[in-house]
KEMI-623107 format. One line per 5 residues: their letters; for each residue x negated, y, z of C-alpha. Coordinates in pm, whole numbers, plus 50000, padded with zeros to 5 digits. Layout:
# residues N
a = X,Y,Z | ...
This chain:
# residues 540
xxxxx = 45284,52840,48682 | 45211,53228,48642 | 45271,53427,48910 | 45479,53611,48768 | 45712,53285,48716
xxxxx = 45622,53181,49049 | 45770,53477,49206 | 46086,53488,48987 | 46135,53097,49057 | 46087,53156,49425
xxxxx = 46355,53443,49372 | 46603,53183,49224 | 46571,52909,49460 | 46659,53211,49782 | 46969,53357,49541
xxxxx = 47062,52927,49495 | 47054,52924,49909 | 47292,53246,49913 | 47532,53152,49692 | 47432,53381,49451
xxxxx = 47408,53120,49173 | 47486,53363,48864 | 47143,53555,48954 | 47000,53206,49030 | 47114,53110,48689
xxxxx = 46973,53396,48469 | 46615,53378,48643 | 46644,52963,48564 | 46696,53084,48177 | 46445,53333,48207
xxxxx = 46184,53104,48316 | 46301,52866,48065 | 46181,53083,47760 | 45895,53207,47854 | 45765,52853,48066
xxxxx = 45735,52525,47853 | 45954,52245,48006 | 45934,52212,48388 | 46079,51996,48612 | 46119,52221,48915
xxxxx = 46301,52463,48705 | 46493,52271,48555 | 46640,52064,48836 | 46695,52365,49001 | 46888,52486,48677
xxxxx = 47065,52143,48728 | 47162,52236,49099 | 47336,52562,49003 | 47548,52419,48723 | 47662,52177,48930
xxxxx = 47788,52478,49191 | 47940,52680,48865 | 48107,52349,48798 | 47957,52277,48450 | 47887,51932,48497
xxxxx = 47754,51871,48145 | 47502,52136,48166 | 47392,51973,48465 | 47314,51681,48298 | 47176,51828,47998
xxxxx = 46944,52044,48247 | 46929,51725,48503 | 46828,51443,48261 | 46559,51638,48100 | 46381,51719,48432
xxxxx = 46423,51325,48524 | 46201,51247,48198 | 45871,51509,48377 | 45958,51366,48734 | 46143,51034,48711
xxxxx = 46135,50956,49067 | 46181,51287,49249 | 46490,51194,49442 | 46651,51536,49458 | 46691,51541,49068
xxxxx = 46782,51217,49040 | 47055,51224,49314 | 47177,51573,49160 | 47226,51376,48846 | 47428,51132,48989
xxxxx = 47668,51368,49108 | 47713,51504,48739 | 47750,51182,48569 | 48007,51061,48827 | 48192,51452,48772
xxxxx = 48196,51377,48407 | 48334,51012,48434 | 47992,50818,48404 | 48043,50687,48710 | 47824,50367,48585
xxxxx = 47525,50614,48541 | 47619,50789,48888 | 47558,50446,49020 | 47250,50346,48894 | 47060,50705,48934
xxxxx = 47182,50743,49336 | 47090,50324,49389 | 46748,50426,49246 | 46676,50709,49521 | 46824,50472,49764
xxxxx = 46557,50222,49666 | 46246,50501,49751 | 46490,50689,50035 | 46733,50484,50248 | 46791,50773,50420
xxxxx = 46890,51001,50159 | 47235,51086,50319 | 47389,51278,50016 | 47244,51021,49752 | 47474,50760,50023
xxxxx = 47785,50982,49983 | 47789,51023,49620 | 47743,50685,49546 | 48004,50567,49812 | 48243,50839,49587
xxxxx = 48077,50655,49243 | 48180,50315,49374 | 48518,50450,49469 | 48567,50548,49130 | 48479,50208,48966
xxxxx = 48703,50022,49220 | 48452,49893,49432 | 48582,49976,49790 | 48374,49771,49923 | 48076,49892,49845
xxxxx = 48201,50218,49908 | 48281,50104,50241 | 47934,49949,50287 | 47761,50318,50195 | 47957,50515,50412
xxxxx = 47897,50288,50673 | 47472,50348,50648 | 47554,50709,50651 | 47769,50699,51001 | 47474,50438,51128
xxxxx = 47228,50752,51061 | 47451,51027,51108 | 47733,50968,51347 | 47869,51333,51299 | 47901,51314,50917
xxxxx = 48268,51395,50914 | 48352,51339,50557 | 48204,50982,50563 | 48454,50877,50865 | 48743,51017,50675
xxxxx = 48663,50930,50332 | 48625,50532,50556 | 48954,50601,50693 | 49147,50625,50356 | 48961,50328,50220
xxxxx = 49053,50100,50489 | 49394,50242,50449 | 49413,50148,50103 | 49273,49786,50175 | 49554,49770,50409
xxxxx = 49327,49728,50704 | 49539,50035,50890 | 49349,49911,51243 | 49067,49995,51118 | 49153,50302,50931
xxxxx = 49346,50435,51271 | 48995,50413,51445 | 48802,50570,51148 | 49085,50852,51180 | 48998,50868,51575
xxxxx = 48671,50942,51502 | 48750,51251,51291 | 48968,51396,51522 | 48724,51364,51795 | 48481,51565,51609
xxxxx = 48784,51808,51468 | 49081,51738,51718 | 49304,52015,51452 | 49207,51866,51123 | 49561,51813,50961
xxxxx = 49486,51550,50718 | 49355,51336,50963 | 49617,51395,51203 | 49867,51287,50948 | 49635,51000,50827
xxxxx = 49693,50867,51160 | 49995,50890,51201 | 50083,50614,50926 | 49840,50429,51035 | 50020,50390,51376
xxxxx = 50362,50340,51176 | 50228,50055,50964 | 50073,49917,51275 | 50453,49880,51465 | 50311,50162,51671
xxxxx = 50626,50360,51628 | 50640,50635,51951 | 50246,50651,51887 | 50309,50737,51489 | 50670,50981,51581
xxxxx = 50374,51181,51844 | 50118,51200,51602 | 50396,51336,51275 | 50524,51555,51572 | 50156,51714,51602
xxxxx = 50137,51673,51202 | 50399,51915,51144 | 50290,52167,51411 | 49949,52182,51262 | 50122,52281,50876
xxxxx = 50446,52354,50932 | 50464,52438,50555 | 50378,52114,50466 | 50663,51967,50269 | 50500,51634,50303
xxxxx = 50369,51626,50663 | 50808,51690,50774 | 50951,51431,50502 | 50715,51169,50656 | 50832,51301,50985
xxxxx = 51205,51257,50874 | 51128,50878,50753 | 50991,50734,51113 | 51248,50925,51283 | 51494,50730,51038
xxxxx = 51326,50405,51153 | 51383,50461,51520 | 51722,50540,51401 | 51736,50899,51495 | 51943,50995,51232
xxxxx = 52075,51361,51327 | 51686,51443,51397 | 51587,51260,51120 | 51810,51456,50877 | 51703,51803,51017
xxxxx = 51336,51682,50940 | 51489,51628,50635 | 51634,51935,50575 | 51300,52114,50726 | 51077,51956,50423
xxxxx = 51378,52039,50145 | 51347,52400,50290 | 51005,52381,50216 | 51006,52207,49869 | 51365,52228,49753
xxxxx = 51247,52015,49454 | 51135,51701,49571 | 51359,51427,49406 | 51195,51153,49637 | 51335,51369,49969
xxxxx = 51687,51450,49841 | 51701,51086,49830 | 51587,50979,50133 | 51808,51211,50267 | 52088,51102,50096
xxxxx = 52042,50752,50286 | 52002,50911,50643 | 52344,51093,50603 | 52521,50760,50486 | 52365,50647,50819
xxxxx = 52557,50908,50985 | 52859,50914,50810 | 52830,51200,50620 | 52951,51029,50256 | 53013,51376,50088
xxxxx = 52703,51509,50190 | 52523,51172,50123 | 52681,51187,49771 | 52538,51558,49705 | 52203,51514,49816
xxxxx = 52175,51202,49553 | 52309,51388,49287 | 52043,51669,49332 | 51766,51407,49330 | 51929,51289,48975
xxxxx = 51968,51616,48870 | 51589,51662,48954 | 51494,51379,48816 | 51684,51177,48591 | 51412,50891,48588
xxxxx = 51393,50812,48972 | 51557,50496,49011 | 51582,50535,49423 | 51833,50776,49411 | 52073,50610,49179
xxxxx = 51998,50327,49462 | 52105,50582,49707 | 52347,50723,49535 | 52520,50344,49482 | 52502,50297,49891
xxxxx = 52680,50664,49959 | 52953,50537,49706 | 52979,50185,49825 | 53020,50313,50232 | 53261,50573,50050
xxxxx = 53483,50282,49900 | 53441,50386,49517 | 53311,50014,49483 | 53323,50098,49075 | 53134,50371,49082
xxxxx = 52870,50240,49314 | 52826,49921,49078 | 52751,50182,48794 | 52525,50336,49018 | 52337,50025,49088
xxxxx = 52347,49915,48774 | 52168,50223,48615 | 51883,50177,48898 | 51855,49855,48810 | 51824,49937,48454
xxxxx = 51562,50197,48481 | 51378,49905,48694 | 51503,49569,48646 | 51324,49429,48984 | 51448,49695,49162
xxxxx = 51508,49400,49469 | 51736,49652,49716 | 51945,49754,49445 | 51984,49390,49335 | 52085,49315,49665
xxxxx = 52353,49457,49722 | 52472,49516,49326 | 52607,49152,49400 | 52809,49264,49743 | 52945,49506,49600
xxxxx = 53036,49304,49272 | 53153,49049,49547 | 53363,49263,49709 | 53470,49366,49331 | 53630,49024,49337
xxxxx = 53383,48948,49045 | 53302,48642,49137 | 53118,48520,48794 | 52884,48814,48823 | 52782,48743,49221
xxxxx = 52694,48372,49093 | 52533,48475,48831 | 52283,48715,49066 | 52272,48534,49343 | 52223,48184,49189
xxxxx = 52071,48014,49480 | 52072,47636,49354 | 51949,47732,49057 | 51690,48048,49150 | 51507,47864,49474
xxxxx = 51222,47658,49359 | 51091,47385,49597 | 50732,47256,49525 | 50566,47016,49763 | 50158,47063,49767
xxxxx = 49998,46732,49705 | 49636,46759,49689 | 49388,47142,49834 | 49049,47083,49660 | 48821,47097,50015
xxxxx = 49063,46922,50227 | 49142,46577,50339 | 49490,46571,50269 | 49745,46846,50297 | 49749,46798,50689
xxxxx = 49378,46862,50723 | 49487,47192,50507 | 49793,47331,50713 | 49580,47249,51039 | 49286,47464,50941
xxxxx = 49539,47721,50831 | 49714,47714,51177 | 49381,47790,51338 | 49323,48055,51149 | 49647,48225,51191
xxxxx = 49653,48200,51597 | 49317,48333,51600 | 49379,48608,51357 | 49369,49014,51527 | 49685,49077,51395
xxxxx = 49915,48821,51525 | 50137,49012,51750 | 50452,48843,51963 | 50802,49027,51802 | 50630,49297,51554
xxxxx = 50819,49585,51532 | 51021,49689,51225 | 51001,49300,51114 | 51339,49020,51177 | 51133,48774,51320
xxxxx = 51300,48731,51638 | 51106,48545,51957 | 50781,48518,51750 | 50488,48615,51652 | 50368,48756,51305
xxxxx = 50039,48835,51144 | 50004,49143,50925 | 49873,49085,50548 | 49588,48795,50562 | 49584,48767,50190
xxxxx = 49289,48949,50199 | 49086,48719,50439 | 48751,48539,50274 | 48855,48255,50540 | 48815,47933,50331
xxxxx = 49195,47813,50424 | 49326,48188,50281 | 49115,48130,49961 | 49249,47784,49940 | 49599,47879,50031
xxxxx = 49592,48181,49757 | 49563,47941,49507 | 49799,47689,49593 | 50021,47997,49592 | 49924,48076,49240
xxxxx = 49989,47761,49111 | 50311,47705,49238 | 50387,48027,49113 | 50326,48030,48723 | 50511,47670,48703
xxxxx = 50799,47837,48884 | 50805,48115,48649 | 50755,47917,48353 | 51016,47659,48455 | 51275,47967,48513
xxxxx = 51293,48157,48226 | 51422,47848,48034 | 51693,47798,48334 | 51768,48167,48521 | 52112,48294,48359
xxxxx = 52081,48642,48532 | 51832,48783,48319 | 51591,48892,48650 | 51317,48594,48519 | 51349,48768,48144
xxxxx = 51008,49001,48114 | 50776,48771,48425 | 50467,48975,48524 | 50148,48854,48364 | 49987,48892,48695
xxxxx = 50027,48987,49044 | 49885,49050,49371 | 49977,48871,49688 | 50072,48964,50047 | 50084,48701,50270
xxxxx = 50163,48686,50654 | 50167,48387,50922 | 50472,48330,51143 | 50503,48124,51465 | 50872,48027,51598
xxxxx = 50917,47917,51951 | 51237,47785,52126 | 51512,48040,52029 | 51313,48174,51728 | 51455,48305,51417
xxxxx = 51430,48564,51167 | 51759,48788,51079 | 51917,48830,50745 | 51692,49001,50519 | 51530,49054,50158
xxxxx = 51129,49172,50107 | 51207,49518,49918 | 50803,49512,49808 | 50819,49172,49617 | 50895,49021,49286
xxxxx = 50903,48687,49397 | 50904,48626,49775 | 50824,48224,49907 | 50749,48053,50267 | 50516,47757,50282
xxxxx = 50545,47562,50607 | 50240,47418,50817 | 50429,47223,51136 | 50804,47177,51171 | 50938,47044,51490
xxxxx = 51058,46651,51513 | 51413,46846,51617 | 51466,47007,51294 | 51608,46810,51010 | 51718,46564,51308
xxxxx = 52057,46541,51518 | 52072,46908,51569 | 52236,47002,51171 | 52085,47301,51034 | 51891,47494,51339
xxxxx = 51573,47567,51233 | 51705,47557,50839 | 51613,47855,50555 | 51946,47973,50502 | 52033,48177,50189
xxxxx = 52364,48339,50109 | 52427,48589,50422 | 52341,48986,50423 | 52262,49195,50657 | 52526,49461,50603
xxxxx = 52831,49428,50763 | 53207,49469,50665 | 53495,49658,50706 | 53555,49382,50985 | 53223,49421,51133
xxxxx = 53067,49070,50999 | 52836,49039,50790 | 52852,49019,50389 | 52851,48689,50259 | 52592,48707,49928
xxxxx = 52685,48452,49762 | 52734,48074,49765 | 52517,47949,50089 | 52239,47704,50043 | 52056,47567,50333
xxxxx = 51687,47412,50314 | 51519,47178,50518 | 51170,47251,50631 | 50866,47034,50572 | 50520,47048,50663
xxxxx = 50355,47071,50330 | 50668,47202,50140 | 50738,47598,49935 | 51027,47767,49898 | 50978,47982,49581
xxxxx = 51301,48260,49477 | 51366,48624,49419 | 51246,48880,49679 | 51638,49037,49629 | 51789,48697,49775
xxxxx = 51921,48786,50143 | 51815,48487,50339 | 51713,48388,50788 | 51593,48108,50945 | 51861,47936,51151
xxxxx = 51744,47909,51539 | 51641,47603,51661 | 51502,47425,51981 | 51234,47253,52088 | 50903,47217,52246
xxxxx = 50682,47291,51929 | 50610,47582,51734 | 50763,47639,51405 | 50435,47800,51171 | 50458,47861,50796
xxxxx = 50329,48125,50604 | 50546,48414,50409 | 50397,48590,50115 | 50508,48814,49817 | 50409,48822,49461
xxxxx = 50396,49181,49365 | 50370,49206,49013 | 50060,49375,48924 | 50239,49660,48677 | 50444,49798,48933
């Protein structure tokens, strides 16, 4: 290179370190004409059109200086950055693996393919890259938080919470991370932990319309309803708006009584937006506490409607039709004889019988992190529960996962031709699972309740005391046909015609997340274990 060029390429690489990239940018086109093609120039060139944010030019600029210097590793991992910025996140990948190969160190090369593997739904791998990058560089912020809302969003919120811990010991007032952790101790059951950490959320931003309708919902769950509706209140001053928060805040005032109000603040939410099925939910509850039992089953009804497996609004559509006195439509939803499916498992490939199966399961559950004895926010009652172990490459899970599968589609299939409510009429053509172990001791039970998340919910059971099924009648029974929301006389809501199953080691109870159902209390020496799961359908 001329001097001349030298000196004016020198110029734009100190104008590219200030920030000046627009005089950068003219000296790059400058030594374009008058040099022939060069790769220091233009990856250089490449560098500043990523900072203008022109991607393409980047690439244009990038890919021709990778053809005069195909392994310089700066180029190359420049590159990747612009293919992943334009969607080529295939190309990202295999131009920031390549100066991985020849630099295992190259920290930024890590990052942006962590981001590239992100975008093609590997979180693994992305998991796996930001990892190497902590290994060598503790203090790399980003890479802890960007770990943190991965293992969020593979529901692993212990590890997320501790990936969050390490960003706020390197930037105690970051507000994202602060809030980050905080539902990471509310999924966990850490509930005063999570309430703390909002509390510090919202004094950090206390614009943030989010940060104090997040607040509002944990305060909700500790049922601190007259702080949880000024948290309320706080976020709607903040984003009057926000269809999902006049909702929510319609159900904390019918907590407190406050029908009128209730009724308002679900209306407004409509009014917002039309679509949102919640608040027609909401709205259906304010009306239903309120007595208008007509109005509330329209209300229901048009929730249901906008989302047919809408399970809480299914739920209680058939108390209120109950209480209605419409006792052909409360069948017809809550058709338990005909809506449970029981399926026995026979044969798990890799097992010695179904017993072999259940036993290696049981060993895996009581050694699995998670179990914890009376989990907050659940209705198991004197037990312990795991969190989600679908997940888990443990052989039994794999095994178990598709036992569960199977039992599902012949269910499915064997219920449209039978289900008169309609809720088995458009089945998903696929679905995820959640699954989570319970153990029952003397005493143990599980309250009335539905699984608001699920399409179809099931239990399969793995040891069932010699007492149940024996002289002591039902304890220790799946019982369907009993809410959890009481009457004017304080009991609770029958929901439709009760059906009691027996437990069986080996045995799966299949129905409709909506159902209200509880496991009957028993006695006896052994544990109780089966598994619970959900099939979420994969569209929703």
């Amino acid at each position: 290179m001329a001097e001349p060029a030298e000196a004016m390429f020198q110029r734009a690489v100190r104008a590219y370190r200030d920030g000046a990239y627009e005089r950068a940018h003219a000296d790059c086109q400058e030594l374009q004409r008058i040099l022939p093609p060069h790769a220091g120039v233009l990856g250089l060139l490449g560098a500043i059109e990523l900072r203008r944010k022109d991607p393409e030019a980047a690439i244009a600029a990038l890919s021709q200086a990778a053809t005069l210097a195909p392994a310089d590793p700066g180029i190359l991992s420049n590159l990747g950055s612009a293919y992943r910025l334009t969607g080529q996140s295939d190309l990202a990948r295999r131009c920031l693996r390549q100066v991985i190969s020849t630099q295992p160190d190259h920290v930024a090369a890590r990052f942006n393919l962590a981001l590239a593997e992100t975008d093609c739904g590997d979180k693994d791998a992305a998991l796996a890259q930001y990892r190497a990058i902590l290994e060598r560089d503790p203090h790399h912020i980003e890479a802890w938080h960007n770990s943190a809302v991965l293992e969020s969003s593979l529901d692993q919120p212990g590890a997320a919470l501790a990936a969050y811990g390490q960003v706020l010991r390197l930037a105690p007032d970051d507000p994202a991370a602060t809030l980050g952790l905080a539902r990471c101790h509310r999924l966990l059951g850490q509930t005063d932990a999570a309430l703390a950490a909002f509390d510090r959320a919202v004094g950090l931003t206390p614009d943030d319309a989010g940060a104090h309708a997040e607040r509002a919902n944990i305060l909700a769950e500790l049922e601190r309803f007259e702080d949880a509706a000024d948290a309320g209140a706080r976020s709607l001053g903040r984003d009057p708006a926000a269809a999902p928060v006049w909702s929510n805040q319609g159900w904390i005032l019918v907590q407190l009584g406050r029908l009128d109000d209730a009724i308002d603040a679900c209306c407004k939410a409509i009014a917002i937006d039309p679509t949102f099925a919640p608040a027609r939910y909401h709205l259906g509850l304010a009306q239903q506490a309120a007595g208008d039992l007509a109005a509330s089953a329209t209300a229901l009804e048009a929730a249901i409607a906008a989302n047919p497996r809408y399970v809480r609004a299914l739920a209680t559509l058939g108390l209120v039709r109950a209480a209605m006195g419409d006792a052909a439509a409360t069948e017809r939803i809550f058709d338990h004889e005909t809506m449970v499916g029981l399926h026995r498992i026979q044969t798990v490939p890799g097992y010695d019988g179904v017993e072999h199966f259940n036993g290696a399961l049981i060993d895996h559950l009581k050694r699995h992190d998670s179990l914890m004895w009376n989990r907050p926010n659940r209705s198991t009652i004197d037990g312990s529960q795991t969190l989600d172990i679908a997940g888990d490459h443990a052989a039994p899970v794999v095994a178990l996962r598709a036992a569960i599968d199977e039992a599902v589609a012949g269910h499915v299939t064997a219920m449209t031709e039978r289900d008169q409510s309609g809720f088995y009429r458009r089945p998903p053509a696929a679905w995820d699972l959640v699954i989570w172990g319970v153990i029952l001791k003397a005493g143990g039970h599980q309250d009335p309740h539905n699984h608001p998340s699920g399409y179809l919910s099931g239990v399969y059971y793995l040891s069932v005391p010699n007492e149940v099924g024996q002289a002591n009648g039902e304890a220790g029974f799946l019982e369907f046909g009993q809410s959890n929301v009481a009457g004017p006389d304080g009991r609770q809501l029958a929901a439709g015609r009760r059906r009691a199953v027996q437990p069986e080691a080996g045995l799966m109870a299949l129905f409709p997340s909506y159902f209200w159902h509880r496991t009957l209390p028993f006695e006896s020496l052994e544990e109780r274990i089966c598994v619970a799961f959900d099939v979420l359908a994969k569209e929703s």
